[in-house]
C-alpha positions as CSV (number, residue, x, y, z in Angstrom):
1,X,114.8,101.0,121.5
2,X,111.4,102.6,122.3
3,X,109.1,101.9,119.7
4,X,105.2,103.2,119.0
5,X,102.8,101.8,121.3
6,X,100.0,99.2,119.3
7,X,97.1,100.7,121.5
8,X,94.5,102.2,119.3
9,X,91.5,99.5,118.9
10,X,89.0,98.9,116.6
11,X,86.4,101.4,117.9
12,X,88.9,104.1,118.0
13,X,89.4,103.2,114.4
14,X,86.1,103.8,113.3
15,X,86.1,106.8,115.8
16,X,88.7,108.0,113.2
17,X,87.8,107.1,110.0
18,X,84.5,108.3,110.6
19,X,84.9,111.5,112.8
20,X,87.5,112.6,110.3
21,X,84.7,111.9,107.0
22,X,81.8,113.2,109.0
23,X,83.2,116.4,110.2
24,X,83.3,119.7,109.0
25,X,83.4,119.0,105.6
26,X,79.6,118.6,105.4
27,X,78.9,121.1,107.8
28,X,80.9,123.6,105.7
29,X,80.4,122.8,101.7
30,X,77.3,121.0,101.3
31,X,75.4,124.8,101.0
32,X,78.1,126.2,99.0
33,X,77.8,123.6,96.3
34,X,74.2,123.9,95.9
35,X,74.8,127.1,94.3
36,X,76.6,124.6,91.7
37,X,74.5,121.4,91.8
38,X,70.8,122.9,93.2
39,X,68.7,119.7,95.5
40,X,70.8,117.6,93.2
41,X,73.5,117.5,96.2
42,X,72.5,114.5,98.0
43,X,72.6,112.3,94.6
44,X,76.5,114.0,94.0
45,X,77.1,112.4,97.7
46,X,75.6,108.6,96.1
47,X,77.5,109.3,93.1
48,X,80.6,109.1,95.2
49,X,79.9,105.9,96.8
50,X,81.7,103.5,94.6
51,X,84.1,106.0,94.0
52,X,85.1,106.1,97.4
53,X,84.5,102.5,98.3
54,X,86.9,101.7,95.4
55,X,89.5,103.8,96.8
56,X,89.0,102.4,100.5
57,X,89.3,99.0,99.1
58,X,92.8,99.8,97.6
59,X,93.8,100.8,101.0
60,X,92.1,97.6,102.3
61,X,94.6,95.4,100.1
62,X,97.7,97.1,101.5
63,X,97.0,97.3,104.8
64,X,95.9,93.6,104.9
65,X,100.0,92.8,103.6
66,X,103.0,92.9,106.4
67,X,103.0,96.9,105.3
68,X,99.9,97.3,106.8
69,X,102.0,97.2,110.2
70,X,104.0,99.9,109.7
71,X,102.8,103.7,110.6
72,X,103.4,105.9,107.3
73,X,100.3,104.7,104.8
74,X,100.3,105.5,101.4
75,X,104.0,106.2,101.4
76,X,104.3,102.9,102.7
77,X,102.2,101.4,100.2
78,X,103.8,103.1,97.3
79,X,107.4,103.2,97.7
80,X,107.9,99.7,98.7
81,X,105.3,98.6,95.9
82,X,107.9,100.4,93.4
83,X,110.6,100.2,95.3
84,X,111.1,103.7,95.1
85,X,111.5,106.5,98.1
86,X,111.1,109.3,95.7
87,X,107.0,108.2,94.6
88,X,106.0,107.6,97.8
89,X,108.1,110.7,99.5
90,X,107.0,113.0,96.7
91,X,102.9,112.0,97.1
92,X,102.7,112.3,100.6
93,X,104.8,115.8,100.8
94,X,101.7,116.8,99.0
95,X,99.3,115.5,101.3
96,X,101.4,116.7,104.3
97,X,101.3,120.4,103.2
98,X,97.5,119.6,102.3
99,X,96.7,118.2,106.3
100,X,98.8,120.9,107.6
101,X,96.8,123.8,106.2
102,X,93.6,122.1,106.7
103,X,94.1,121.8,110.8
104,X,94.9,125.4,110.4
105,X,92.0,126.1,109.0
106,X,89.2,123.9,110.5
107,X,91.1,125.2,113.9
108,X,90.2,128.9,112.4
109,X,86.7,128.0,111.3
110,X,86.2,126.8,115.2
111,X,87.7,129.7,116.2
112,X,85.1,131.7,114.7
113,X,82.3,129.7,115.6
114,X,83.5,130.3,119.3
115,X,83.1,134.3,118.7
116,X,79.7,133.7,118.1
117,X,78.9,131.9,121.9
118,X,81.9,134.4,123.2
119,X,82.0,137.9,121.5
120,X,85.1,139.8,121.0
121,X,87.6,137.4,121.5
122,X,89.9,136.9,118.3
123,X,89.3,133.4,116.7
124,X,93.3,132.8,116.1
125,X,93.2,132.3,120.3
126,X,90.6,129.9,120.5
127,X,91.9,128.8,117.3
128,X,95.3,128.2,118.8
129,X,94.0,126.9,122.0
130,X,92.3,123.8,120.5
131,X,95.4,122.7,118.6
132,X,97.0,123.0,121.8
133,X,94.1,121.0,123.9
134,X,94.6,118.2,120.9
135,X,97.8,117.7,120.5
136,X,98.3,117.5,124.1
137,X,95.9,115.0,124.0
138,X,97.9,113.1,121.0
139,X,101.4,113.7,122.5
140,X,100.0,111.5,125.9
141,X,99.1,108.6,123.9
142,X,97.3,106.9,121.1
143,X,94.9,105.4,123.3
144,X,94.0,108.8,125.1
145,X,93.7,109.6,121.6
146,X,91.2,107.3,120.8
147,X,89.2,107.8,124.0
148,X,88.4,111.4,123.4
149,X,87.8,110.8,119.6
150,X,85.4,108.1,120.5
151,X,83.2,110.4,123.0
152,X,83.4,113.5,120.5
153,X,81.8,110.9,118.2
154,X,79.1,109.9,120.1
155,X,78.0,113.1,120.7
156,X,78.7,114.0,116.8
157,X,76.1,111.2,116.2
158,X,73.5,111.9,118.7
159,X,73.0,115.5,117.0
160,X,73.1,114.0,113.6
161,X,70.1,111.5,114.8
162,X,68.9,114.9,116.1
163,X,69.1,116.6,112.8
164,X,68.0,113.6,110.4
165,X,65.0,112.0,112.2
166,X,62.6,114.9,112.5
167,X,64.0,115.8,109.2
168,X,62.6,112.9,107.1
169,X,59.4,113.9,108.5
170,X,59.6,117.3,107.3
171,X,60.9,117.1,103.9
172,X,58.9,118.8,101.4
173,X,59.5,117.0,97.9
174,X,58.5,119.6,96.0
175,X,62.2,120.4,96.4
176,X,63.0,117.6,94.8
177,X,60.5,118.2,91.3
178,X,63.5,118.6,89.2
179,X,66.6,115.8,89.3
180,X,69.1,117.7,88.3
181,X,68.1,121.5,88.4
182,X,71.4,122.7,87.1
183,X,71.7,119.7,84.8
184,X,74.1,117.3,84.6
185,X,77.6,119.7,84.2
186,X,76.1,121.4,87.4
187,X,76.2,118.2,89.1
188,X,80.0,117.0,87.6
189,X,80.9,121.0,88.8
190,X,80.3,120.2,92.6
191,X,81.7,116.9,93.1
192,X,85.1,118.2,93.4
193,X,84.0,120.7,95.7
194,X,81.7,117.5,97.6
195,X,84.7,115.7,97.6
196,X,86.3,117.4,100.7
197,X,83.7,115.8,102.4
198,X,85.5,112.4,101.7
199,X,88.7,113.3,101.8
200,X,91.1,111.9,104.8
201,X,89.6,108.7,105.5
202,X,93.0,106.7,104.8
203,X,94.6,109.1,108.0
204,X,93.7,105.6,109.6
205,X,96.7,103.9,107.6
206,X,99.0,106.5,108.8
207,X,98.6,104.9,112.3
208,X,99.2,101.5,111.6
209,X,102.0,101.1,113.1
210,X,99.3,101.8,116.7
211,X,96.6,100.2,115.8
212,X,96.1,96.6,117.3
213,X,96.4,93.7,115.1
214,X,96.2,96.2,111.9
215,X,96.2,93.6,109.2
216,X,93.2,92.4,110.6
217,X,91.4,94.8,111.5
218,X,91.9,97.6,109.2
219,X,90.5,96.4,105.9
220,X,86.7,96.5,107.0
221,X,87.3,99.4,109.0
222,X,88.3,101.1,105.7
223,X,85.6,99.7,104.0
224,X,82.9,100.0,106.5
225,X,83.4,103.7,108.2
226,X,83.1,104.9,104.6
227,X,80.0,103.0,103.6
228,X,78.7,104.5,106.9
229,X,79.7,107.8,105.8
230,X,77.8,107.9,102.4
231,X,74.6,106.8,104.2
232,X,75.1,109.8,107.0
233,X,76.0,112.0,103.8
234,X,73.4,111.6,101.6
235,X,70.3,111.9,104.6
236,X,71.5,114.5,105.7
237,X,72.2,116.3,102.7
238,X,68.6,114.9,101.8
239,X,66.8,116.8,104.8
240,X,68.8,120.0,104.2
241,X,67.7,120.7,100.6
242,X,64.3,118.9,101.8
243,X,63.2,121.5,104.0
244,X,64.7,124.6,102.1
245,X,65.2,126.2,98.8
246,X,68.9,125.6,97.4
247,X,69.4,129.2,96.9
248,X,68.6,129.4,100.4
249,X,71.2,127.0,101.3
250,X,73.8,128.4,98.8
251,X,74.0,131.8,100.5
252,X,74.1,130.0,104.2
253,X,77.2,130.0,106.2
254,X,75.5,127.5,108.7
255,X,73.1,125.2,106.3
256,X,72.9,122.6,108.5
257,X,71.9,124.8,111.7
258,X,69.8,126.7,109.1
259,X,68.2,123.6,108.1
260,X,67.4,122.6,111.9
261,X,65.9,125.8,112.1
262,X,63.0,124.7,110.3
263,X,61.8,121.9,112.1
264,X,63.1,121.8,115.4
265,X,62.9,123.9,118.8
266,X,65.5,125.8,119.7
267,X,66.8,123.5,122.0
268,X,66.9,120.7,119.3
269,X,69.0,123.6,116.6
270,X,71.3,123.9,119.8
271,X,71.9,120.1,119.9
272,X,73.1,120.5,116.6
273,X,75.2,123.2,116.6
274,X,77.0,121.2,119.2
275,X,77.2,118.5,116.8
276,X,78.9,120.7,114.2
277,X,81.1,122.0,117.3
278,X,81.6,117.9,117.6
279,X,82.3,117.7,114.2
280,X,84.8,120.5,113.4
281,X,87.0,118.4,116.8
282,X,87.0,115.1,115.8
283,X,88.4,116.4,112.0
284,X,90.9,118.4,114.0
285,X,91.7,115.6,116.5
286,X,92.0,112.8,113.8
287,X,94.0,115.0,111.3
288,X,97.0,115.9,114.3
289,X,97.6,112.1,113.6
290,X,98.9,113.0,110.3
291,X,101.6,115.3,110.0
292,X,103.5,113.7,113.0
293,X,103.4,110.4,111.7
294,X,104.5,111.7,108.2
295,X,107.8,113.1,109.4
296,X,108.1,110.3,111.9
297,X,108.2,107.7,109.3
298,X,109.9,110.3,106.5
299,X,112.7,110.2,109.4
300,X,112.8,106.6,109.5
301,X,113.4,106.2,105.8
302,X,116.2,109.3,106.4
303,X,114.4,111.3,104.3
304,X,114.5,114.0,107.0
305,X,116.5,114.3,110.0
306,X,116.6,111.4,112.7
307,X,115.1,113.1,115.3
308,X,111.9,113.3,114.0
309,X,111.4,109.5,114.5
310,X,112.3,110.0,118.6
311,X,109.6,108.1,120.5
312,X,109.1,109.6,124.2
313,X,109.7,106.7,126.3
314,X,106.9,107.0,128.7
315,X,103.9,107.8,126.4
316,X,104.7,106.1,123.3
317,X,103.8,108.5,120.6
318,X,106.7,110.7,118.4
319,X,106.7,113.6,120.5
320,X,109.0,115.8,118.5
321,X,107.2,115.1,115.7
322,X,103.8,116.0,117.1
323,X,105.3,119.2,118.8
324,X,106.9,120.1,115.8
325,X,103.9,120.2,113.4
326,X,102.0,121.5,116.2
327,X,103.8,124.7,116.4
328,X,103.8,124.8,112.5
329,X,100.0,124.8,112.4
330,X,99.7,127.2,115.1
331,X,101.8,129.7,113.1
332,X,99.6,129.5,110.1
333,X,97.1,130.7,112.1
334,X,98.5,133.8,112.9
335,X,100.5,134.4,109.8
336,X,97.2,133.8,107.7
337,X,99.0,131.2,105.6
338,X,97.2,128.1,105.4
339,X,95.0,129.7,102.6
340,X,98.2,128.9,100.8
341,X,98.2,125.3,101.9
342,X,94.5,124.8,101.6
343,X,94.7,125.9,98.0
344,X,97.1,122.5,97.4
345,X,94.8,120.7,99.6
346,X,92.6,119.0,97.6
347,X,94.8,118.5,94.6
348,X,97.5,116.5,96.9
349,X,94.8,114.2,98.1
350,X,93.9,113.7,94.2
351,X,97.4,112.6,93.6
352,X,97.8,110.3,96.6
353,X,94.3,108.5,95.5
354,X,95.7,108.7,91.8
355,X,99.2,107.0,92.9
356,X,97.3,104.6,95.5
357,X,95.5,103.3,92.4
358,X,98.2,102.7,90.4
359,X,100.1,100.7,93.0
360,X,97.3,98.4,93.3
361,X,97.1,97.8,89.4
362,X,100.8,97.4,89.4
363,X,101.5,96.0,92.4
364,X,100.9,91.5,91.3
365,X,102.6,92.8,88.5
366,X,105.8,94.5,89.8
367,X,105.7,93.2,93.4
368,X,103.9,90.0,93.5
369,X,105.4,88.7,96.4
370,X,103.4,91.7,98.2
371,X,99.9,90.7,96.6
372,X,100.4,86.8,97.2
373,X,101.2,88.1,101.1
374,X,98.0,90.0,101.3
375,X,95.1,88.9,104.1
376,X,92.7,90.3,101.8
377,X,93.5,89.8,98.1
378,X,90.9,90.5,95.7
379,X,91.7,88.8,92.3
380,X,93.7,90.7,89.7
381,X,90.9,91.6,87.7
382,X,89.2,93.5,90.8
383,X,92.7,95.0,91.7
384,X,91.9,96.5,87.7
385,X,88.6,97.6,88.6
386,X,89.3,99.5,92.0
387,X,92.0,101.1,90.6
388,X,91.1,102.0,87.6
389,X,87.8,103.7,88.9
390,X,90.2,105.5,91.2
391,X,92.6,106.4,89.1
392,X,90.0,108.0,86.1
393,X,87.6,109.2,88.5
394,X,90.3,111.5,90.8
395,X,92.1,112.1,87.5
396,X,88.6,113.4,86.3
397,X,88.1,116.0,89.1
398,X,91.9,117.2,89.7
399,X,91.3,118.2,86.1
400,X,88.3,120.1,86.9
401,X,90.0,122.1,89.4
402,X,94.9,121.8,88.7
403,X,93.9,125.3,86.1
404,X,93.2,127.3,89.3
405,X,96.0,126.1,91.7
406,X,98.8,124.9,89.0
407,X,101.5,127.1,90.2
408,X,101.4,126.6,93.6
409,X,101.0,122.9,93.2
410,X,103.9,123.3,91.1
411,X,105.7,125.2,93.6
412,X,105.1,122.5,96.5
413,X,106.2,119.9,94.0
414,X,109.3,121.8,93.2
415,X,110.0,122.5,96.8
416,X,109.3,118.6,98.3
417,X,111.8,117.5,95.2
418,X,114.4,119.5,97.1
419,X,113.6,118.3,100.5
420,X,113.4,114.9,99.2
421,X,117.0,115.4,97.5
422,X,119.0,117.3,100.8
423,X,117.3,115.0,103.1
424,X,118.4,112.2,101.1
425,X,122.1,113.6,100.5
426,X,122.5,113.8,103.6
427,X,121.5,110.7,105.0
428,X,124.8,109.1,102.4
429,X,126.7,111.2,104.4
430,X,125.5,109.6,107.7
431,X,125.9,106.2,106.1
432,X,122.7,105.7,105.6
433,X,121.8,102.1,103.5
434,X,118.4,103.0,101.8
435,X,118.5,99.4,100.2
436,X,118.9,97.5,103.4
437,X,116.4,99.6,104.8
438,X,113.6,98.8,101.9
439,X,114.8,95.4,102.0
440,X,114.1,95.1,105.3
441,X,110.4,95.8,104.8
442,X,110.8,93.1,102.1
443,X,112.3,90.7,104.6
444,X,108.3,90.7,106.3
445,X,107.1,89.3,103.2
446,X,109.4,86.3,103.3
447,X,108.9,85.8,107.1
448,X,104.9,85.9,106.4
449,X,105.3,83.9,103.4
């Protein structure tokens, strides 16, 4: 039996946990919520650095147990914590439709940038022709993968350097007179919107199953990329409402280049807008990890159909898979339907945070064999802490935002139930033994133990 290739080493990983964080989320919303929070933006980034930490930690715990060698992440985590396919199936459907749309759109969003270097070409080409260049790229191998990710990094980096250095110099603090300039319900208003910027560091789980010597490795790299992120977060948020007026930045459809504008040469405002080039491929690149590795492991459990778990024999990765939620993203972009995804987006990544928390506060409780087998096991009482911050904190802001997209989270609830119960129906009918199969993830407890 050919089974996924353990290739993907501890660079890559921090390739991918931190191209995926700093990509085009900052590049996109950190001048739209200044409109919300004012020059109060880069403390909304700090303020998220024990949120996020806490939820990277819970991540840490799992992936440090015999789970943490499987591909499939917080589905993983979750429904062998409970014991249950329908929690974990029914959290990450969310997240799936959530990563779909949002390689749709950051593909779109590239797209358009292109126009601007090549006018009068449509954005859905270029658009479609990156997803093609990177999934080509991730249907040849995980290490290839990793490779390119890496590079795209570096030079991601060196225009961030670019961007921050000068910066610091030019920084006028009379920007920063007034704390919080919109007070504090201005501040609380943008996290959810800052939050994007966070979102997708635990893609790195969902390769697992690639990743060399993951139960090792893969708890610092959780914990580290995303203290690394915060720090790149909050300076460059720092120079950007340092060297202009919020309201400048609000209205901006480029703050960052905008930003560069200020202080640096033209040639320097073009190493940047490389960088947010850089930074719109490595999100796209480390996101095409998801979707295929979410059916391929869905298939596994024979929650959807068995050839999604196919692994091509030569390169290692699940082909079908990756072809099949290529040429679903590709769609979207011409149908104009990953608004409808993106609208879910960040709502499903509030409920896979909210249900990672509570299977670390549950889990020496109602699976202590899986605590006890952990490499890194925080005392109960921390277990308490990191989830409960996550748990209160994502609860907090998917309440500031489930009033606007209720229905059509509602509707992709309502839809995965139905997926979850077919798929399930008619894996019975194959003969399918869903308790052997959890037990068998249960059997690398004993073995470890």
């Amino acid at each position: 039996m050919v089974t996924l290739k353990r290739d993907l080493g501890k660079l890559s990983g921090y390739a991918t946990i931190i191209g995926i964080l700093v990509g085009a989320g900052i590049f996109r919303v950190t001048g739209e919520a200044g409109a919300l929070a004012g020059s109060a933006v880069p403390l909304a980034y700090l303020l998220f650095a024990p949120i996020v930490i806490c939820t990277a930690l819970a991540y840490s715990v799992f992936v440090s147990t015999p789970l943490g060698m499987r591909p499939g992440g917080a589905y993983i985590h979750i429904s062998r914590t409970f014991g249950n396919y329908y929690l974990g199936f029914i959290a990450m459907w969310m997240k799936l439709l959530a990563f779909i749309g949002a390689i749709s759109f950051m593909s779109t969003s590239l797209g358009e940038y292109m126009t601007f270097f090549i006018p009068g070409t449509d954005p859905r080409l270029w658009a479609s022709l990156t997803m093609i260049l990177f999934y080509g790229i991730n249907l040849f191998g995980i290490r290839h993968y990793g490779m390119i990710q890496t590079i795209m990094l570096a030079v991601l980096i060196v225009s961030i350097l670019v961007l921050v250095i000068p910066g610091l110099f030019a920084v006028n603090l009379k920007y920063y007179d007034t704390l919080l300039p919109k007070g504090f319900s201005g501040l609380l208003a943008a996290m959810p919107m800052l939050f994007f910027s966070y979102a997708g560091f635990e893609t790195l789980a969902q390769v697992a199953g690639e990743t060399k010597d993951p139960t090792r490795t893969l708890p610092m790299i959780f914990v580290k990329g995303v203290l690394a992120s915060v720090f790149i977060f909050f300076f460059m948020a720092f120079v950007a409402f340092g060297v202009l007026p919020a309201e400048t930045l609000a209205q901006s459809q480029s703050a960052m280049a905008d930003a560069a504008a200020v202080y640096l040469p033209p040639w320097g405002a073009g190493i940047v807008a490389i960088g947010a080039m850089s930074a719109f491929m490595t999100s796209i690149n480390g996101s095409i990890l998801v979707p295929s590795r979410m059916l391929f492991v869905f298939s596994e459990d024979r929650l959807l159909p068995p050839f999604l778990a196919a692994v091509h024999p030569r390169w290692r990765t699940p082909h079908v898979s990756l072809i099949i939620s290529g040429i679903v993203c590709t769609s979207l972009v011409w149908t104009k339907s990953a608004y409808f995804l993106m609208n879910t987006g960040l709502i499903g990544i509030f409920i896979i945070y909210i249900m990672q928390g509570t299977a670390l506060v549950c889990m020496p409780t109602v699976n202590p064999e899986l605590y006890e087998s952990a490499k890194f096991k925080p005392p109960v009482w921390a277990l308490y802490i990191f989830g409960g911050i996550t748990i209160i904190s994502m609860g907090f802001f998917m309440a500031q935002i489930i009033a606007d997209v209720f229905l059509w989270t509602l509707g992709g609830i309502i839809i995965g139930t139905l997926v979850y119960l077919a798929g399930k129906a008619n894996g019975k009918k194959e003969g399918f033994n869903y308790e052997a199969r959890m037990a068998k993830d249960f059997q690398l407890l004993d073995q470890e133990a």
